[in-house]
C-alpha positions in Angstrom: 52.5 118.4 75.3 49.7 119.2 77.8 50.8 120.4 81.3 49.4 117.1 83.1 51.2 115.1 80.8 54.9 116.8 81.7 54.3 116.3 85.7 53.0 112.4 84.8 56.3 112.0 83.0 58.2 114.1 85.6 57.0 111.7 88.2 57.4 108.3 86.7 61.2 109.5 86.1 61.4 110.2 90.1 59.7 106.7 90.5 62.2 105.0 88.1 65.2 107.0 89.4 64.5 105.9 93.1 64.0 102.4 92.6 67.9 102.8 90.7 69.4 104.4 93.6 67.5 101.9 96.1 68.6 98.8 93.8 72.5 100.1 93.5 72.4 100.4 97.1 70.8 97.0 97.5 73.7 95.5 95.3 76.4 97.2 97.3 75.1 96.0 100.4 75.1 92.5 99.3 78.9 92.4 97.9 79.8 94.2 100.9 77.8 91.3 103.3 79.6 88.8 100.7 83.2 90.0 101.1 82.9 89.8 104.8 81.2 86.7 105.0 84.5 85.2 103.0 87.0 87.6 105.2 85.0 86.5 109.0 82.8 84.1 108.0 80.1 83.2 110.9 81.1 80.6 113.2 79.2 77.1 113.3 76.3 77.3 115.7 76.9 75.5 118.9 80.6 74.6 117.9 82.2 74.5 121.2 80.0 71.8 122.1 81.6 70.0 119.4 85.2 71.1 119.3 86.2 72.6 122.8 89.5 74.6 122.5 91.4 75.4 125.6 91.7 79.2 124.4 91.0 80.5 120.9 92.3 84.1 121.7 96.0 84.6 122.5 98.4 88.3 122.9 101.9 86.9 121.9 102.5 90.2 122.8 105.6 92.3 121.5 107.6 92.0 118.7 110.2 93.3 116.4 110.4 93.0 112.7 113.9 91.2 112.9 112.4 88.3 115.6 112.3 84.9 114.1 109.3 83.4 113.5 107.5 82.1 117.1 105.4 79.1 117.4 101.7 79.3 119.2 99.3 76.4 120.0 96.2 75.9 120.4 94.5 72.7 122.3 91.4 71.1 121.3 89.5 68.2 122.4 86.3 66.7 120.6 83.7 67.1 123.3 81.1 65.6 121.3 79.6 61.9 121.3 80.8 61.1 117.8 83.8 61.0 115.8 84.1 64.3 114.3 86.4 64.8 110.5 88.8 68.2 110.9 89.3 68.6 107.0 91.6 72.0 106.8 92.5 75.6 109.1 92.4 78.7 106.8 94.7 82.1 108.2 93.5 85.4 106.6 97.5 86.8 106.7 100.1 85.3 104.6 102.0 86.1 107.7 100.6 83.1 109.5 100.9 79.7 108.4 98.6 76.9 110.4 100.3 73.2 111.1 97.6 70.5 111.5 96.9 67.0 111.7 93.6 66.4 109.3 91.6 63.6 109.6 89.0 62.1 112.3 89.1 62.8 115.8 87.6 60.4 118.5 85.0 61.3 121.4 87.4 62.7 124.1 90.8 63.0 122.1 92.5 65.5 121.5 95.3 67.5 119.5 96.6 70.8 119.0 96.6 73.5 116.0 100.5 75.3 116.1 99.9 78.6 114.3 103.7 80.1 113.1 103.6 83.9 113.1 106.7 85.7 111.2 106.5 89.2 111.8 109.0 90.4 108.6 107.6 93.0 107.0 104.6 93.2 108.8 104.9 96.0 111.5 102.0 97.2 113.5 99.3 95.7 115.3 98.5 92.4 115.3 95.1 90.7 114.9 95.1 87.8 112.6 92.5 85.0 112.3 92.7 81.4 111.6 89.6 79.2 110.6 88.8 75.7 111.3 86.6 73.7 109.4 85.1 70.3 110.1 83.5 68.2 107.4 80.3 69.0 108.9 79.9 72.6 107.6 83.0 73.8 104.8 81.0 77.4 104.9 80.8 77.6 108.4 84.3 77.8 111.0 84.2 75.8 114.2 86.3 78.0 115.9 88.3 81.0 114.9 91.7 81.3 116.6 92.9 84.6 116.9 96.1 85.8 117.3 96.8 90.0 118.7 99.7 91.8 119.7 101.9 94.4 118.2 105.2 94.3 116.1 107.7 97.7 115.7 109.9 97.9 112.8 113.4 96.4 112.6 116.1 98.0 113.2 116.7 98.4 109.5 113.2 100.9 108.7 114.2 100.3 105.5 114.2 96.5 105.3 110.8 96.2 103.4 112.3 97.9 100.4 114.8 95.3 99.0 116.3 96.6 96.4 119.2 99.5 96.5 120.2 102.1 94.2 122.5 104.3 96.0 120.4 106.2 99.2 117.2 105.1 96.5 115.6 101.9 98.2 112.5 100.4 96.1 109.6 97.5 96.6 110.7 96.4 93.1 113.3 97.0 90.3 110.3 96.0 87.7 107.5 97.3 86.5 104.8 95.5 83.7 102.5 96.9 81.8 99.7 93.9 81.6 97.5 94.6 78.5 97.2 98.1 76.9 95.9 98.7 73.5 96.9 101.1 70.7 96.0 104.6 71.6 95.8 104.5 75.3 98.3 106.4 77.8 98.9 103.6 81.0 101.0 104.2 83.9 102.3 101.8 86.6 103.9 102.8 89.8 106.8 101.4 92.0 107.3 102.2 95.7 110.3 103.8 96.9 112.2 105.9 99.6 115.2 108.3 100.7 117.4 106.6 103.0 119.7 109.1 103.0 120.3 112.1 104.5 120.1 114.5 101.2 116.9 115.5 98.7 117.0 113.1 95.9 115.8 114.4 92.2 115.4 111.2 89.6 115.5 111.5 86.1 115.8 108.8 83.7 118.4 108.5 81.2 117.4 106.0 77.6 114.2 107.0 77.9 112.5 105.6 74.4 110.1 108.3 72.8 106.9 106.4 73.8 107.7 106.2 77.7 107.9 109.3 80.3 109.3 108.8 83.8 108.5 111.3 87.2 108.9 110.8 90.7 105.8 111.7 92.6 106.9 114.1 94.8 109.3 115.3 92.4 111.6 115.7 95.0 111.9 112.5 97.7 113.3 114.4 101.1 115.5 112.8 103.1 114.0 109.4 105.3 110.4 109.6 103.0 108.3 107.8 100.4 107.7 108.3 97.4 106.1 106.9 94.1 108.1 106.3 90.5 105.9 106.7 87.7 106.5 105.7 84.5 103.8 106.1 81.5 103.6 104.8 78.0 101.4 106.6 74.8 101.2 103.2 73.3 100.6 105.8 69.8 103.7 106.1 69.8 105.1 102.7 70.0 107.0 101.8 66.7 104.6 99.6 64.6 107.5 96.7 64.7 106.7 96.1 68.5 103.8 93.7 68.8 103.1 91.7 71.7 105.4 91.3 74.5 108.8 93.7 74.8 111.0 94.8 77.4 113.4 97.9 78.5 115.4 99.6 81.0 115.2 102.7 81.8 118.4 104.0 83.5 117.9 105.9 87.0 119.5 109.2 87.6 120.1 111.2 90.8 121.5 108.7 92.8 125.1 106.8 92.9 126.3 103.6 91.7 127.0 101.7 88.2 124.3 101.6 85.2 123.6 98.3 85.8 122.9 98.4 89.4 120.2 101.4 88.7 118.2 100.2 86.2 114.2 99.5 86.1 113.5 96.8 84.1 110.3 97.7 82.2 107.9 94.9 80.4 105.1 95.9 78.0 102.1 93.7 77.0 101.1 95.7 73.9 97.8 94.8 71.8 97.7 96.0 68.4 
């Protein structure tokens, strides 16, 4: 091949590989712009001339993980010349759940949006968002009410893990393995901490051949987190288990009966 025809080659491989990088870029960009759009989507243009709300930002201030749930509200008045249709309020935490009274709303009346925050499990700060929509524009928020603050954790630090095996507290006693196929190695994790005041070492007792278990670290100190793994080499499944089957695996390294430290274990196998 003749010298010029290596560099015209060369060049049109730079070309192509540029307009890739540009066009991957491009395609990032615009998922990126998408997922926003659906997590803060733009507000109506000129909304408060429509639906006027007497504040739409509000510090509840702070809270503790054990507090009940609290009731906020929010006053709006239709400031507009015509009757105006309030079809639904959207939050973007499930730890906020909007009460509302849909339907028309008269020039000059009013009503009020109650937005319930429950801080349970949610510790931290708070900045959560809820959307209201008019019939005029179901892409486009009339307002966005926003609620801030801060929560600390209960007095149980441990309350978010619900289920006890000795000093072991974990998310969940379950674990499922959705789809794998023949062949594949899959693992699935459960959350989990030391609520004790001694290093905890897990093993796992009944342990069929085609599952391992681990503890990542492998040793949980005292008052930290840690994650249970637990794998499956679906090659060696036993070619009578198709489909869907369950089993426990037994938990060792910590106190109390079999049946009270046992992961239930749930395996979607495809042949």
């Amino acid at each position: 091949m003749k010298p010029i025809t290596w560099i015209r080659l060369f060049l049109f491989c730079v070309v192509v590989g540029s307009f890739r990088v540009v066009e991957a870029r491009d395609v990032r960009s615009m998922l990126q712009e998408k997922t926003d759009t659906l997590i803060n989507p733009p507000l109506m243009k000129q909304g408060e001339q429509i639906l006027r709300f007497d504040k739409t930002v509000l510090n509840i201030g702070t809270m503790t993980e054990d507090d009940a749930p609290k009731i906020y509200h929010f006053t709006y008045t239709n400031v507009s010349d015509k009757t105006i249709n309030l079809i639904h309020v959207r939050t973007t935490c499930g730890c906020t759940v909007a009460d509302v009274h849909t339907g028309e709303i008269l020039p000059g009346e009013s009503g009020v949006i109650a937005l319930t925050y429950n801080p349970k499990n949610h510790p931290g700060t708070i900045d959560t968002n809820a959307f209201v929509y008019l019939s005029l524009s179901d892409k486009m928020p009339v307002a966005r009410l926003t609620l801030t603050g801060n929560v600390l954790p209960g007095a149980d630090e441990w309350g978010r893990y619900p289920y006890v095996m000795g000093k072991l507290r974990l998310k969940q006693n379950r674990i499922e393995f959705r789809e794998i196929a023949f062949g594949k190695h899959a693992s699935e994790r459960v959350l989990c901490g030391n609520s004790g005041d001694q290093s905890l070492h897990l093993t796992a007792l009944g342990l069929p051949a085609f599952a391992a278990f681990r503890t990542e670290p492998e040793v949980i100190s005292p008052g930290s987190e840690a994650d249970i793994v637990v794998t499956i080499d679906t090659s060696l499944i036993p070619a009578e288990k198709v489909g869907s089957f369950t089993f426990p695996i037994i938990i060792e390294g910590v106190d109390g009966q079999q049946t009270d430290r046992t992961l239930n274990i749930k395996v979607n196998y495809i042949k």
